[in-house]
C-alpha positions as CSV (number, residue, x, y, z in Angstrom):
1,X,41.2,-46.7,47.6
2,X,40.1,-43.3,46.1
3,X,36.9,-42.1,46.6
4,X,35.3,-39.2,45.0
5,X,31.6,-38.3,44.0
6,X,30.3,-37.4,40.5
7,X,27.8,-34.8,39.9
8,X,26.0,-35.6,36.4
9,X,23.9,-32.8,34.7
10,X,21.9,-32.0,31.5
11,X,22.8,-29.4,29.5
12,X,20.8,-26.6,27.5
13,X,21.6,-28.9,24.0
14,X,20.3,-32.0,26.0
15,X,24.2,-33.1,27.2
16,X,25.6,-34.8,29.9
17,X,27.9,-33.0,31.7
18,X,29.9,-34.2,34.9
19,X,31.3,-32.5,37.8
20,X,34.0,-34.6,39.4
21,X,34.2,-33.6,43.8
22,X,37.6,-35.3,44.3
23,X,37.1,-34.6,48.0
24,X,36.7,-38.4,50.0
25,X,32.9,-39.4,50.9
26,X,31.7,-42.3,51.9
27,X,28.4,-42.0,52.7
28,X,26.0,-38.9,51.2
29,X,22.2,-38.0,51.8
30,X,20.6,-37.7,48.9
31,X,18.7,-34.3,49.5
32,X,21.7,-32.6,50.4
33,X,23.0,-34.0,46.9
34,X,19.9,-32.8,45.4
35,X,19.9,-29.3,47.3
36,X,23.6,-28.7,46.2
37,X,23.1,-30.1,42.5
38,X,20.4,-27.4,42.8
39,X,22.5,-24.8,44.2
40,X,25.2,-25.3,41.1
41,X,22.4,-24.8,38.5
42,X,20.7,-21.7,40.1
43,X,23.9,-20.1,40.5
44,X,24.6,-20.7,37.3
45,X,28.5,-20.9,37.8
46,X,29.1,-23.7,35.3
47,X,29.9,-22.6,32.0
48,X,30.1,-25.3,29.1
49,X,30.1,-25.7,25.5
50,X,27.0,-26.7,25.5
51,X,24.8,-24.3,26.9
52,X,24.1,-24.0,30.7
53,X,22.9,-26.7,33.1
54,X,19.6,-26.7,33.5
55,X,18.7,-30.2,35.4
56,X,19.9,-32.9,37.7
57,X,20.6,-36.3,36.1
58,X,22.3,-38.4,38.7
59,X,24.9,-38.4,41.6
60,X,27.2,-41.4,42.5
61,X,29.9,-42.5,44.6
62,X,32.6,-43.4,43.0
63,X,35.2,-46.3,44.3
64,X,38.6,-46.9,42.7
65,X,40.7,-49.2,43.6
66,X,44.5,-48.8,41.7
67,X,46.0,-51.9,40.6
68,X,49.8,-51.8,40.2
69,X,51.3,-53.6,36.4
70,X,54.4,-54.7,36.7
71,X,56.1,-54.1,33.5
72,X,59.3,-54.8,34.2
C-alpha cells in the first residue's frame, strides 16, 4: 500500500492547488498540518500559474492500494 499526504491550497485567482508529500504517514496532527500549510504560504516558496497561495483548503491522507491486470 502507498501512502502519501496531499496538501490542498487556494490560489490568488481562487484555484486549487495540491502539494503531493510522497513521504509514508500514517497518522498526522492536524495543527502541525495546519502550522506547516502555514509555513508553505508565509514563505511564499510555491510558485504557480495562478498566482500565489494565499490559504489552506484541506489536508488528507491518502491510501492506495495497486491492483495488478493481467493482460496477458
Amino acid at each position: 500500500m502507498n501512502v502519501y499526504m496531499n496538501l490542498t491550497f487556494v490560489t490568488a485567482e481562487g484555484r486549487t492547488y495540491t502539494i503531493k508529500v510522497p513521504r509514508a504517514v500514517n497518522t498526522a496532527s492536524p495543527s502541525l498540518v495546519r502550522n506547516a500549510m502555514n509555513a508553505i504560504i508565509g514563505a511564499n516558496c510555491v510558485k504557480t500559474s495562478s498566482g500565489d497561495l494565499i490559504a489552506r483548503k484541506q489536508a488528507s491522507i491518502v491510501r492506495v492500494t495497486p491492483e495488478t491486470i493481467d493482460v496477458a
